[in-house]
Backbone as JSON Lines, residues from 0, in Angstrom:
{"i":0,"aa":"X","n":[21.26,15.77,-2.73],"ca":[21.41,14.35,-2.51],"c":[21.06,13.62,-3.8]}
{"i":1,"aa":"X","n":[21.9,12.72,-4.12],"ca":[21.68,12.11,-5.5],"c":[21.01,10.51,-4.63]}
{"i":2,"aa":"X","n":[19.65,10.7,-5.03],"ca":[18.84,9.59,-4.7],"c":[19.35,7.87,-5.04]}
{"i":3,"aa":"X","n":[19.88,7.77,-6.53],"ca":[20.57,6.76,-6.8],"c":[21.51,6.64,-6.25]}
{"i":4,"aa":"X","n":[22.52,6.99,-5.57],"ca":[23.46,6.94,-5.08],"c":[23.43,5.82,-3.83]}
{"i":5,"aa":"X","n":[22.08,6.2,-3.04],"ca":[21.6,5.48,-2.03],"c":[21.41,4.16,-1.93]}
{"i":6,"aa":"X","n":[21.81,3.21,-1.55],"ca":[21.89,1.88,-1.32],"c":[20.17,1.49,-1.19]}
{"i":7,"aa":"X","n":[19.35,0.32,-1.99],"ca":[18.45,0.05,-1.84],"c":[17.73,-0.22,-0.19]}
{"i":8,"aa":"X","n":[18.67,-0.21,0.36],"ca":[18.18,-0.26,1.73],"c":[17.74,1.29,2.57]}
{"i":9,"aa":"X","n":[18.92,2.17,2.08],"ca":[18.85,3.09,2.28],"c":[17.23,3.87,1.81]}
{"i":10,"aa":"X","n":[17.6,3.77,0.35],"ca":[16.31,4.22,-0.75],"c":[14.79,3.73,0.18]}
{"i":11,"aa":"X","n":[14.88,2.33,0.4],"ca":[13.81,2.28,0.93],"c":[13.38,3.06,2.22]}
{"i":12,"aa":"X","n":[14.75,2.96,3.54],"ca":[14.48,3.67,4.5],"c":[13.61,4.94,4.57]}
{"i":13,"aa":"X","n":[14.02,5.78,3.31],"ca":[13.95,7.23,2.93],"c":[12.4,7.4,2.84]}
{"i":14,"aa":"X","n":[12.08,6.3,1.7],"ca":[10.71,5.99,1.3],"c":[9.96,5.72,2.63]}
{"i":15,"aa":"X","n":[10.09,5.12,3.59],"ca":[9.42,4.93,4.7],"c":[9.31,6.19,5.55]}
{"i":16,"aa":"X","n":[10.33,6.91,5.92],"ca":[10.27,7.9,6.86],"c":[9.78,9.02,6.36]}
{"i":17,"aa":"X","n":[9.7,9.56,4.9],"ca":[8.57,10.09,3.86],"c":[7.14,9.62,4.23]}
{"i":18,"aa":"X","n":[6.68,8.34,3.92],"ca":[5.28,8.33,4.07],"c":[5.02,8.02,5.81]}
{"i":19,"aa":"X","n":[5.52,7.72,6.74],"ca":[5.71,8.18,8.06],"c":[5.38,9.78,8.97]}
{"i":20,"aa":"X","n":[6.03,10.66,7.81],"ca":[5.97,12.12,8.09],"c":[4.45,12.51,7.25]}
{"i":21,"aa":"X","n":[4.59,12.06,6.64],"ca":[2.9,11.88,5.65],"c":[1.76,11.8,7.02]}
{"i":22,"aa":"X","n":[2.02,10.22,7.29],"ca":[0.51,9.52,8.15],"c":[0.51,10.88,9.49]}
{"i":23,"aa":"X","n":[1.41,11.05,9.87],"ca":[1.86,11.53,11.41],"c":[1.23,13.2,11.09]}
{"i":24,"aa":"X","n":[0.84,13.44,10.11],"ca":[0.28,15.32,9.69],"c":[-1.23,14.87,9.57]}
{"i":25,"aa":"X","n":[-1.81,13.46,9.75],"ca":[-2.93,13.19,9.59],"c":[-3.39,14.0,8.65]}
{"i":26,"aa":"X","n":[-2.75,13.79,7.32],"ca":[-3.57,14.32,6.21],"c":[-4.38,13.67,5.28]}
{"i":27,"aa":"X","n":[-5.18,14.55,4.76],"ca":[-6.31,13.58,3.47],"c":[-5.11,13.23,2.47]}
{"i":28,"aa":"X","n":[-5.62,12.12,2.15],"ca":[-4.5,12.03,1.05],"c":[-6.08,11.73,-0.4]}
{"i":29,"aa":"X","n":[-5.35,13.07,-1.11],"ca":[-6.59,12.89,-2.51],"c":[-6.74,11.3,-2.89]}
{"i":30,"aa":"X","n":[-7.72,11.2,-3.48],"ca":[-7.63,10.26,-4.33],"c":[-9.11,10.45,-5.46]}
{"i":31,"aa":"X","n":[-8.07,9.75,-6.81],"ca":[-8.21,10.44,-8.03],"c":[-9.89,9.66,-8.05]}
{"i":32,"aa":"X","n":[-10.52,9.87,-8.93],"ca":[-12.0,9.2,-9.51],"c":[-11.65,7.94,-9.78]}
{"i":33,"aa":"X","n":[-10.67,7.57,-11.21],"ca":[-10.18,6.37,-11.3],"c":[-10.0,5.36,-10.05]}
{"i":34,"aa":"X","n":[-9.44,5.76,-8.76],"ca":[-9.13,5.32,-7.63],"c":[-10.36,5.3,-7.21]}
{"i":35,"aa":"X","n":[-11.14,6.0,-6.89],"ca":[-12.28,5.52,-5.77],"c":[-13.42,4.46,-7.13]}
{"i":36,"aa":"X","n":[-13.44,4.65,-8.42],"ca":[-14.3,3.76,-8.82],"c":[-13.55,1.72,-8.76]}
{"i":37,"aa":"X","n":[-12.03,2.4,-8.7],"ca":[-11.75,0.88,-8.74],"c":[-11.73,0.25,-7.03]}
{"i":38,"aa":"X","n":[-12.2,1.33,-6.16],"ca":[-11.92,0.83,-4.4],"c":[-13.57,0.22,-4.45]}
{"i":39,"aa":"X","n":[-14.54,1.23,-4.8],"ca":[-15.7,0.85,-5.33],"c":[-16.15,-0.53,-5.69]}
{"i":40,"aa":"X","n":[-15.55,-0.98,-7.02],"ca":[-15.66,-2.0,-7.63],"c":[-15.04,-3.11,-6.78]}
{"i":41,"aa":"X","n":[-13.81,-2.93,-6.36],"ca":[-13.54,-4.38,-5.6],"c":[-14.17,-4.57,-4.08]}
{"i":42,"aa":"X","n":[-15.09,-3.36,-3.7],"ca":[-15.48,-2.96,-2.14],"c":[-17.12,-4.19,-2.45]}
{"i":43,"aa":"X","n":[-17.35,-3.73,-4.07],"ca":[-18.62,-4.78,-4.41],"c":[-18.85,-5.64,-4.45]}
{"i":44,"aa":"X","n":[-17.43,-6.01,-5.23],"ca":[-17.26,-7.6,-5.06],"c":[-16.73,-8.22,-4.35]}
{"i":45,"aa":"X","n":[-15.88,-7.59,-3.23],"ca":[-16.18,-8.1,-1.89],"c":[-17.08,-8.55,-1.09]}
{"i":46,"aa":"X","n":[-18.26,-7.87,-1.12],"ca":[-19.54,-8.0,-0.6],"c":[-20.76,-8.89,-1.41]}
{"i":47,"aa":"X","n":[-20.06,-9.41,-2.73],"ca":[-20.71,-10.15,-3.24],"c":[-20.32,-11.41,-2.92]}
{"i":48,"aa":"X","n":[-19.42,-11.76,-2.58],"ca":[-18.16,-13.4,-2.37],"c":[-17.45,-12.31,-1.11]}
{"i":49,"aa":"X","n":[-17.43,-12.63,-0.14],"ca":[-16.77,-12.56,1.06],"c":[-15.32,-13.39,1.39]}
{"i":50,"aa":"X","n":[-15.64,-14.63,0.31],"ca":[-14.87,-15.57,0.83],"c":[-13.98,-15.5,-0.34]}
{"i":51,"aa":"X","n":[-14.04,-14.74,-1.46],"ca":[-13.19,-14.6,-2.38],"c":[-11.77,-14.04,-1.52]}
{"i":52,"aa":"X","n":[-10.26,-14.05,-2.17],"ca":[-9.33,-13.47,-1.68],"c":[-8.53,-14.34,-0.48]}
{"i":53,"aa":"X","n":[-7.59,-13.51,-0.08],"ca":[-6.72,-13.95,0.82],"c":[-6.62,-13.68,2.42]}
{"i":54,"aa":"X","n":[-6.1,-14.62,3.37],"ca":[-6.21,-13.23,4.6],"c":[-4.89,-12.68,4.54]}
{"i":55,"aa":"X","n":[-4.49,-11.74,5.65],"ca":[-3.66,-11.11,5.67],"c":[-2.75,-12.12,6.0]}
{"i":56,"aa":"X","n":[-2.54,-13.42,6.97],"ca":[-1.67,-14.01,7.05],"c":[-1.1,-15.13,6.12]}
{"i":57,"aa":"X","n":[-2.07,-15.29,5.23],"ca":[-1.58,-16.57,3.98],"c":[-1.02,-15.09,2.99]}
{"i":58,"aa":"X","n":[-1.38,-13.9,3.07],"ca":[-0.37,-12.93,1.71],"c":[1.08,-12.79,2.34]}
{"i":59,"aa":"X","n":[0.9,-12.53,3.68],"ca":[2.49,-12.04,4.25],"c":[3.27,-13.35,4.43]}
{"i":60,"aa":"X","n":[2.69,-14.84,4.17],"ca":[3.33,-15.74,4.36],"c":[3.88,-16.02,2.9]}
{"i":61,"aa":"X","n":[3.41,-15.65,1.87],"ca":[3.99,-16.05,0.94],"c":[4.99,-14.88,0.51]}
{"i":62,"aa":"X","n":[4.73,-13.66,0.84],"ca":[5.63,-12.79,0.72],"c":[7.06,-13.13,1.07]}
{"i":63,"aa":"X","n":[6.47,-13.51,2.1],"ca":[7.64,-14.15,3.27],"c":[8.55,-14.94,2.58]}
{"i":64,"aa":"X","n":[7.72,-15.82,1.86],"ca":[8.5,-17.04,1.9],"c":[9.83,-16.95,0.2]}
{"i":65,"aa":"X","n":[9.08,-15.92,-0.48],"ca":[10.0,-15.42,-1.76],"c":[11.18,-15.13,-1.67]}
């Protein structure tokens, strides 16, 4: 299968039903040092300013609205 070939809608579909078959094997998914010091760091400063950031419905609204 030539991946480019695939219509961006398609491409994405593919991409979804990939990480779908992923979640559904309930597997660990690694994650590197780099990754947990930067989940770390923003997990801190979360807890330092609570009120810093967005909720989930003012991000998907502007997503939305692009």
């Amino acid at each position: 299968m030539e991946i480019q070939s695939l219509t961006i809608s398609e491409r994405t579909l593919l991409a979804e039903t990939l990480w779908d078959s992923v979640i559904a094997e309930n597997a660990e998914i690694d994650v590197t040092a780099p990754q947990r010091e930067e989940l770390d760091r923003r997990l801190a400063a979360f807890e330092i300013d609570q009120n810093s950031g967005s909720s989930w419905s003012a991000v998907k609204a502007r997503i939305l609205s692009k």
